[in-house]
N, CA, C and O of each residue as an XYZ file, in Angstrom:
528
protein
N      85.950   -170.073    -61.477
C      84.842   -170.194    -60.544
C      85.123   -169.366    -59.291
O      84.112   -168.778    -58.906
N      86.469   -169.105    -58.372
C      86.697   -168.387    -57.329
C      86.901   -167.249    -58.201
O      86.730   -166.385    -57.341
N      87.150   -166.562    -59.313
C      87.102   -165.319    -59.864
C      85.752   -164.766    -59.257
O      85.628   -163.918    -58.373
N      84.453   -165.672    -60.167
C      83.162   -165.203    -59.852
C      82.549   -165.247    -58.625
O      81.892   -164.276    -58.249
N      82.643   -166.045    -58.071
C      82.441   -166.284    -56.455
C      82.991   -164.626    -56.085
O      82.133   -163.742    -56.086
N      84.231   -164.318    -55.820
C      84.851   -163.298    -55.349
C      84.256   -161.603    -55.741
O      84.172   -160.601    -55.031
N      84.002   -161.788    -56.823
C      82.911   -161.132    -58.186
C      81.683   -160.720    -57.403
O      81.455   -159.607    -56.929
N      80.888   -161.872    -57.346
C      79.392   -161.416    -56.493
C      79.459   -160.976    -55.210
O      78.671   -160.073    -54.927
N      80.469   -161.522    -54.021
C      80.957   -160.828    -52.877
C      81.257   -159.414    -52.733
O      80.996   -158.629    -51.821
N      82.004   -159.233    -54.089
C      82.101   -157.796    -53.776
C      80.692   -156.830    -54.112
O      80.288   -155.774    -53.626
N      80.144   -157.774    -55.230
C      79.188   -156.995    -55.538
C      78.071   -156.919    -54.420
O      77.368   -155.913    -54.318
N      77.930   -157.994    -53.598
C      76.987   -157.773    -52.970
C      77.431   -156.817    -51.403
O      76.664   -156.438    -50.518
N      79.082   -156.620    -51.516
C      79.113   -155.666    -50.257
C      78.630   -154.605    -50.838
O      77.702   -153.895    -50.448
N      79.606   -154.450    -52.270
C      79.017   -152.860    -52.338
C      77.855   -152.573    -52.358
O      77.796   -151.357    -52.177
N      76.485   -153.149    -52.519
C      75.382   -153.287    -52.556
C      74.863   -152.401    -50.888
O      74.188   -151.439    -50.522
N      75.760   -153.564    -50.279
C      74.947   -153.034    -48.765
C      76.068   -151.845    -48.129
O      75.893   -151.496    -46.961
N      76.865   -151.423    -48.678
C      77.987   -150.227    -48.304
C      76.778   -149.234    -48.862
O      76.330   -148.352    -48.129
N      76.375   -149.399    -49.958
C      75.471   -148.486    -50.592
C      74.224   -148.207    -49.968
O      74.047   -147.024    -49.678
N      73.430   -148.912    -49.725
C      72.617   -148.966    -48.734
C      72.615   -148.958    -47.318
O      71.494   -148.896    -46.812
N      73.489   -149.001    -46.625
C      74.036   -148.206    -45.746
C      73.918   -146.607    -45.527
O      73.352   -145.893    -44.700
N      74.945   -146.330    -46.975
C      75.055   -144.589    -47.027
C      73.583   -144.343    -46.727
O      73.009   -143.899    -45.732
N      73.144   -144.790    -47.952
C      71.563   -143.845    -48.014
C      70.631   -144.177    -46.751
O      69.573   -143.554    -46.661
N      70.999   -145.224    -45.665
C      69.945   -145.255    -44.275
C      70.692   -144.080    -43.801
O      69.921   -143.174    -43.486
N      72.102   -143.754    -43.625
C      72.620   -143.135    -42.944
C      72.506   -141.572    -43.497
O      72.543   -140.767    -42.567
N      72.362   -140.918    -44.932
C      72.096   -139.701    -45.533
C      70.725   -139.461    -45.152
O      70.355   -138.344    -44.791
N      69.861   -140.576    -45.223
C      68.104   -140.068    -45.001
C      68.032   -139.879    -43.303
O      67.214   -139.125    -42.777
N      69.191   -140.826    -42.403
C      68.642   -140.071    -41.260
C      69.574   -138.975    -40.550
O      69.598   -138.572    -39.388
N      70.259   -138.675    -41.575
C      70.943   -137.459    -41.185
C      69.969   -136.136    -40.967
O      69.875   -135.334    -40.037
N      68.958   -136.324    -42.847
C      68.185   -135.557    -42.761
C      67.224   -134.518    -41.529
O      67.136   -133.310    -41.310
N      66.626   -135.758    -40.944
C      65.605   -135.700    -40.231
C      64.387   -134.397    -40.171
O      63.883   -133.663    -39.320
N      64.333   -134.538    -41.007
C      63.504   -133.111    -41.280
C      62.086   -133.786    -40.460
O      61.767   -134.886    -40.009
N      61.368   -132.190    -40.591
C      59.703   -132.329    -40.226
C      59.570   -132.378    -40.985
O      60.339   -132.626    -41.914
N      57.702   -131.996    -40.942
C      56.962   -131.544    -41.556
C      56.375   -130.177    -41.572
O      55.610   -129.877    -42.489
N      56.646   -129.385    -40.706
C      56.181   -127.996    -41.049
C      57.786   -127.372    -41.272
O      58.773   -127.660    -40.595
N      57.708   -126.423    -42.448
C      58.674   -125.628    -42.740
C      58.716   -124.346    -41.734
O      57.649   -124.025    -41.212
N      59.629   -123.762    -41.500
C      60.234   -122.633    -40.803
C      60.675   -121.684    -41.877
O      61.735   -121.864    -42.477
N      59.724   -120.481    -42.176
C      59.646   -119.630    -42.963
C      60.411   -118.132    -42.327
O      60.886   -117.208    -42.988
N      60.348   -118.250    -41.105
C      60.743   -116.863    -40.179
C      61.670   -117.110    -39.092
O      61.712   -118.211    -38.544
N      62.414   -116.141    -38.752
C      63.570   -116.771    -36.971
C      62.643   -115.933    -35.935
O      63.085   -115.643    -34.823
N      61.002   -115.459    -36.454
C      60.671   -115.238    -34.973
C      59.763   -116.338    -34.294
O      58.751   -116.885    -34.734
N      60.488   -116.516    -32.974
C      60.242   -117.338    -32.323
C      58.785   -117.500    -31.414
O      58.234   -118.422    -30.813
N      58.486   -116.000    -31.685
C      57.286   -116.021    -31.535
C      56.018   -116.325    -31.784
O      54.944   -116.169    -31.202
N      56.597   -117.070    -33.366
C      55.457   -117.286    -33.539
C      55.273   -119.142    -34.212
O      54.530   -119.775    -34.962
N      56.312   -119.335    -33.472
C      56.080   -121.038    -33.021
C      55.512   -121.625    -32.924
O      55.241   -122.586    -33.644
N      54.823   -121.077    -31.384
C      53.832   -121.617    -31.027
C      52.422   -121.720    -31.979
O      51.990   -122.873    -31.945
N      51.857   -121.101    -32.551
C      50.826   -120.824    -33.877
C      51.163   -121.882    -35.232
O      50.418   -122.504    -35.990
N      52.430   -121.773    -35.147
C      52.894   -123.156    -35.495
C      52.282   -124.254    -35.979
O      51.735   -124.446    -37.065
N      52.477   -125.122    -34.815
C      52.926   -126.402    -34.496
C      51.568   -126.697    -34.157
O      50.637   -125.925    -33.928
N      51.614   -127.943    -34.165
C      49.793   -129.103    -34.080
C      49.810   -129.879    -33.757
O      48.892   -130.641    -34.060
N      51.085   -130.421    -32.692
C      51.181   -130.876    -31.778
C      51.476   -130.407    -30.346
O      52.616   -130.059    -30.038
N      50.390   -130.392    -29.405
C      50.668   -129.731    -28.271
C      51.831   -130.325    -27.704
O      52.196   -131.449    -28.049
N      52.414   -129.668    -26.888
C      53.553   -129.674    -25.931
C      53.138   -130.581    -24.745
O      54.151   -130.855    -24.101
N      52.154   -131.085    -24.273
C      51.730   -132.398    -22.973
C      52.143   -133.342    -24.136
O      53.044   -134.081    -23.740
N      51.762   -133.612    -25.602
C      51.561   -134.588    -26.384
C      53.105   -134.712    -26.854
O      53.753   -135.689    -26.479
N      53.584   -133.907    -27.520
C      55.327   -134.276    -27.439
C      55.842   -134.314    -26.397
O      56.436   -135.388    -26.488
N      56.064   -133.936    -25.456
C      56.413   -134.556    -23.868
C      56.297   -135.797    -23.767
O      57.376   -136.330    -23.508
N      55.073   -136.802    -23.900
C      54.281   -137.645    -23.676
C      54.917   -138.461    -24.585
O      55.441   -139.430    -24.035
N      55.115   -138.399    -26.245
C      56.102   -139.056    -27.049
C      57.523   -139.457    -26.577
O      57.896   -140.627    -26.496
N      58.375   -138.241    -26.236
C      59.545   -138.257    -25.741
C      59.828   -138.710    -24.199
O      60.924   -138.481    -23.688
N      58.754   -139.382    -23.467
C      58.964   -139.894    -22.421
C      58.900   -141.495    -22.723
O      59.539   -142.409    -22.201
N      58.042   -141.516    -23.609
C      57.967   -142.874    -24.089
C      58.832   -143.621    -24.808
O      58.939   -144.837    -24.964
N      59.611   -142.409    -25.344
C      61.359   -142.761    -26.252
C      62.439   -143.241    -25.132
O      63.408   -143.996    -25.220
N      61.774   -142.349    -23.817
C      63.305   -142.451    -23.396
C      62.783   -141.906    -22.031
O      62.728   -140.690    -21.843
N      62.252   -143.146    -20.711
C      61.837   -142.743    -19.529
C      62.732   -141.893    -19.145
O      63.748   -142.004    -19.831
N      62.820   -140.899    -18.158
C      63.239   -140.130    -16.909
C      62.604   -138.748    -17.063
O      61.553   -138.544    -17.671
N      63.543   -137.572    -16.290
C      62.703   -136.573    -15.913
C      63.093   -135.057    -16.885
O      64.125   -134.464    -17.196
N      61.824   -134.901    -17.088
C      62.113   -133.936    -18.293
C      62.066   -132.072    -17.767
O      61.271   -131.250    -17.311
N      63.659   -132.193    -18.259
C      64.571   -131.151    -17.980
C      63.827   -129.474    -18.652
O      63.453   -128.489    -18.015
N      63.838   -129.634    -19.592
C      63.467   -128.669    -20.485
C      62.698   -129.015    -22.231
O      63.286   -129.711    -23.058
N      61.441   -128.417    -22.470
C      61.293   -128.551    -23.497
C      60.701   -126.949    -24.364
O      60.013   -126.053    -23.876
N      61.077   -127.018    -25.280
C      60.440   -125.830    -26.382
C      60.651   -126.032    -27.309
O      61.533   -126.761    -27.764
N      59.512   -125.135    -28.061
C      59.671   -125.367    -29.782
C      61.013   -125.232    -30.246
O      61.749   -125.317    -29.263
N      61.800   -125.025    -31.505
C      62.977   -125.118    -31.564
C      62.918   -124.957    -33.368
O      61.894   -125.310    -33.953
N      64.162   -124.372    -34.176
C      63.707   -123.892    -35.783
C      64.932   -125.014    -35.676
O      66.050   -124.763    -35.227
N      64.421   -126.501    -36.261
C      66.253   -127.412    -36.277
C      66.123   -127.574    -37.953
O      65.119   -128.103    -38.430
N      67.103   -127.130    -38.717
C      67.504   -127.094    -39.426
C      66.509   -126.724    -40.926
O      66.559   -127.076    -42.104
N      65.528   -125.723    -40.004
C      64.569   -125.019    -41.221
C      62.988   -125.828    -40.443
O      61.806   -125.498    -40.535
N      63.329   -126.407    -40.068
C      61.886   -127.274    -39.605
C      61.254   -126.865    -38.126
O      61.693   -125.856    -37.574
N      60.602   -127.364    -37.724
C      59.500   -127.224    -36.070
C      59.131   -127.718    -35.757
O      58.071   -128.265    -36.062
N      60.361   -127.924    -34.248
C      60.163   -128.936    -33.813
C      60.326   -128.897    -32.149
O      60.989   -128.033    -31.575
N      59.644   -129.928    -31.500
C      60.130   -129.300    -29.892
C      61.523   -130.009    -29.551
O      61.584   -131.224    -29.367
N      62.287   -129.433    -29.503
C      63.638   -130.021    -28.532
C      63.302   -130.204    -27.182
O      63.150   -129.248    -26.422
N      63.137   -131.743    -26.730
C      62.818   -132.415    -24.753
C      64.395   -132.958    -24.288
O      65.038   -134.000    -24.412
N      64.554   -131.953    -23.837
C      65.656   -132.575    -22.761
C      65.502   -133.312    -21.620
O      65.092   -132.771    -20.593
N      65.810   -134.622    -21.668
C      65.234   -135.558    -20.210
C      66.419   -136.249    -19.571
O      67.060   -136.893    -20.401
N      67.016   -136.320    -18.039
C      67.655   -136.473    -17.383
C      67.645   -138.051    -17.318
O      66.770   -138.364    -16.511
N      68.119   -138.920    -17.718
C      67.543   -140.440    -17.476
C      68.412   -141.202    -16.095
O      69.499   -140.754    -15.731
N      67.770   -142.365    -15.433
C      68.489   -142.716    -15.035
C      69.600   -143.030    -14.477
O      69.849   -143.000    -13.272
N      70.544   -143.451    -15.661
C      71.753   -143.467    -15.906
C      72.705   -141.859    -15.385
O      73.928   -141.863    -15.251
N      71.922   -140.730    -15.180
C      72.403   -139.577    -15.344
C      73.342   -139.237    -16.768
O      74.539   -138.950    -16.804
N      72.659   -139.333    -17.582
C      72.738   -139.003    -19.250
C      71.279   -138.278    -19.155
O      70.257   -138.365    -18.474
N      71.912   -137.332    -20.498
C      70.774   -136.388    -20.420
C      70.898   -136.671    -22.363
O      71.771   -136.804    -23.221
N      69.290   -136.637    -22.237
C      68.798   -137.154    -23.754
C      68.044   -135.697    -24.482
O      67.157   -134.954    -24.061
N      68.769   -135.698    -25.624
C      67.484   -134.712    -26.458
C      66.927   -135.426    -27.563
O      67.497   -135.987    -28.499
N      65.558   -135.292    -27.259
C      64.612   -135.980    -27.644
C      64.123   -134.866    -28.729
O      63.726   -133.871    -28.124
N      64.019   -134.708    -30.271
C      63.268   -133.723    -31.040
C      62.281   -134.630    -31.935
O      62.370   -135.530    -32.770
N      61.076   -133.714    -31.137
C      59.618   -134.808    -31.847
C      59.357   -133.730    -33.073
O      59.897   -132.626    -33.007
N      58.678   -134.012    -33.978
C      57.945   -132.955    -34.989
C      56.468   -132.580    -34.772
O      55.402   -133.193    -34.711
N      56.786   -131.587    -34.703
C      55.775   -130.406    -34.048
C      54.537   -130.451    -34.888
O      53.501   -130.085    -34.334
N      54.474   -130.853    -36.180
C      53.265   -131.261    -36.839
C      53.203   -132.927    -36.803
O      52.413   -133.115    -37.728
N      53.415   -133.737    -36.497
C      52.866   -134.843    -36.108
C      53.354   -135.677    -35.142
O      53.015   -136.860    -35.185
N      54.066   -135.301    -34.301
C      54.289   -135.883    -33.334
C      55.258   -136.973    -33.071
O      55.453   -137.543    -31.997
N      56.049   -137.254    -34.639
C      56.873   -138.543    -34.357
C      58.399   -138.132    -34.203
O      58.951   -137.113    -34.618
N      58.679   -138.694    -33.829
C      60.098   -138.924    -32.811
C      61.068   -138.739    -34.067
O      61.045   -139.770    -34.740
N      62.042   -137.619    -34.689
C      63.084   -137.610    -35.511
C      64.504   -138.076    -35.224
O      65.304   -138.633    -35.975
N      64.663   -137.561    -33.430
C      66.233   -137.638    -33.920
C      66.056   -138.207    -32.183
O      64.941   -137.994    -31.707
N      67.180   -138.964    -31.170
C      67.365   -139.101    -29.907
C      69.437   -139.164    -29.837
O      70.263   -140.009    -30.183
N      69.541   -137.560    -29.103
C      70.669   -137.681    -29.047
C      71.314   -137.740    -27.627
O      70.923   -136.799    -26.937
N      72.196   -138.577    -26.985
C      72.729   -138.965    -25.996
C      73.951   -137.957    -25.329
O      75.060   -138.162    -25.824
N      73.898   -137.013    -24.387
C      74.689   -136.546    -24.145
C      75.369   -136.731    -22.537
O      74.960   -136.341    -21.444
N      76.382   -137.377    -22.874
C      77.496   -137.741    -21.152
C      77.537   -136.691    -20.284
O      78.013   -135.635    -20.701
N      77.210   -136.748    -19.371
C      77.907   -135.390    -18.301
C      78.639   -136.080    -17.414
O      78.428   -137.193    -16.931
N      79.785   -135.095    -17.191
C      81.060   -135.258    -15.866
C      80.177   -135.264    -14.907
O      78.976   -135.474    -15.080
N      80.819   -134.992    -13.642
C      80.625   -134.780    -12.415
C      80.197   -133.625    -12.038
O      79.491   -133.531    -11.034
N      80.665   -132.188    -13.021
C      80.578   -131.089    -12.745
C      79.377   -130.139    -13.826
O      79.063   -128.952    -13.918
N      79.025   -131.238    -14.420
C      77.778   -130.533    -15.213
C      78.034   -130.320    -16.191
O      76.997   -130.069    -16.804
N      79.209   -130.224    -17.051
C      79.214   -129.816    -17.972
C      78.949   -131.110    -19.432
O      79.037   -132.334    -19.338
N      78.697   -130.483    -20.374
C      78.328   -131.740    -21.594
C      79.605   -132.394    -22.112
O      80.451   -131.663    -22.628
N      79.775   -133.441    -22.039
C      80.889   -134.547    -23.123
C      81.308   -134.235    -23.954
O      81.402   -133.084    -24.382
N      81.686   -135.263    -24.416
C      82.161   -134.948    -25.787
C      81.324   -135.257    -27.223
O      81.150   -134.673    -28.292
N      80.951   -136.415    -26.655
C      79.916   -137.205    -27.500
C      78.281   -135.842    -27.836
O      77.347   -136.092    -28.598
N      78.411   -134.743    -27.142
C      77.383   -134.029    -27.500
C      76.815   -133.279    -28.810
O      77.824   -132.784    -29.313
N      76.075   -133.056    -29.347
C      75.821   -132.781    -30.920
C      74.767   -131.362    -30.519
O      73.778   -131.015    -31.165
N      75.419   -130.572    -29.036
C      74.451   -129.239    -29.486
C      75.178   -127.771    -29.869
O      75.168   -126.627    -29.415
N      75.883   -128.574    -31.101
C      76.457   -127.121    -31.615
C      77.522   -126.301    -30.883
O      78.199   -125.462    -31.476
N      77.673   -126.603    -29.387
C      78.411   -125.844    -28.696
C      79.768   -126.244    -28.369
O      79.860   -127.348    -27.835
N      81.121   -125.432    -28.620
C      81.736   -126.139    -28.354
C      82.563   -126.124    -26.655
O      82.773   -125.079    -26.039
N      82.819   -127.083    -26.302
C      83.099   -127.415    -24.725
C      84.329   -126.382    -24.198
O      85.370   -126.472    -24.848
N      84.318   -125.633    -23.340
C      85.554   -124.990    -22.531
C      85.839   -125.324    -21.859
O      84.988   -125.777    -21.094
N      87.433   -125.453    -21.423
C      87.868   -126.154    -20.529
C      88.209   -124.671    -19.430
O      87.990   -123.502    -19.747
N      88.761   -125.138    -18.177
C      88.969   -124.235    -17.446
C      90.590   -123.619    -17.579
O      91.605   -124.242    -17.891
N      90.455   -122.346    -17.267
C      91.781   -121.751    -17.222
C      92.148   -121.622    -16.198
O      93.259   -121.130    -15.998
């Protein structure tokens, strides 16, 4: 009887270890909905079908404070606006809405020092220099 008991426990972690992965693989994804066929950036804007007041307007609502910078952006084949917003806290958030409908994909949290520069915890590809 503690054989089987022990039996369904495991079965039911691995169950949710498993289901886990796949919340965590699908929002790795985060794709749009419009594909990115070209790297000219020019033509973005022609794009996308969600205006830029209206993703602003999303990404303020994700995540109050004052918005730093936004533009269209090709993230990982897709189109989308990347909103950088200064919050509060002095953390600076990138907010990437999808440029064909407007919903909120990804909100990533980035620390700043004292001196401006990005953390560690940052996910924009760049990597940090220290001073010589």
């Amino acid at each position: 009887m503690k054989r089987m008991i022990t039996t369904v426990i495991s079965g039911v972690v691995l169950v949710a270890l498993i289901a886990i992965g796949g919340v965590s693989a699908q929002q790795a994804k985060n794709t749009g909905s419009i594909q990115v066929k070209s790297e000219d950036e020019a033509g973005f804007a022609g794009m996308a079908k969600v205006s830029l007041d209206s993703a602003v307007s999303a990404a303020l609502k994700a995540v109050p404070g004052k918005v730093l910078k936004a533009e269209l952006e090709n993230e990982n084949g897709y189109l989308v606006y990347g909103i950088e917003i200064a919050k509060a806290d002095h953390q600076i958030a990138d907010v990437k809405i999808d440029a064909g409908n407007g919903k909120i994909l990804k909100i990533d949290t980035d620390r700043n020092d004292n001196e401006g520069h990005e953390g560690e915890d940052s996910d924009n590809g760049h990597e940090e220099v220290g001073e010589r």
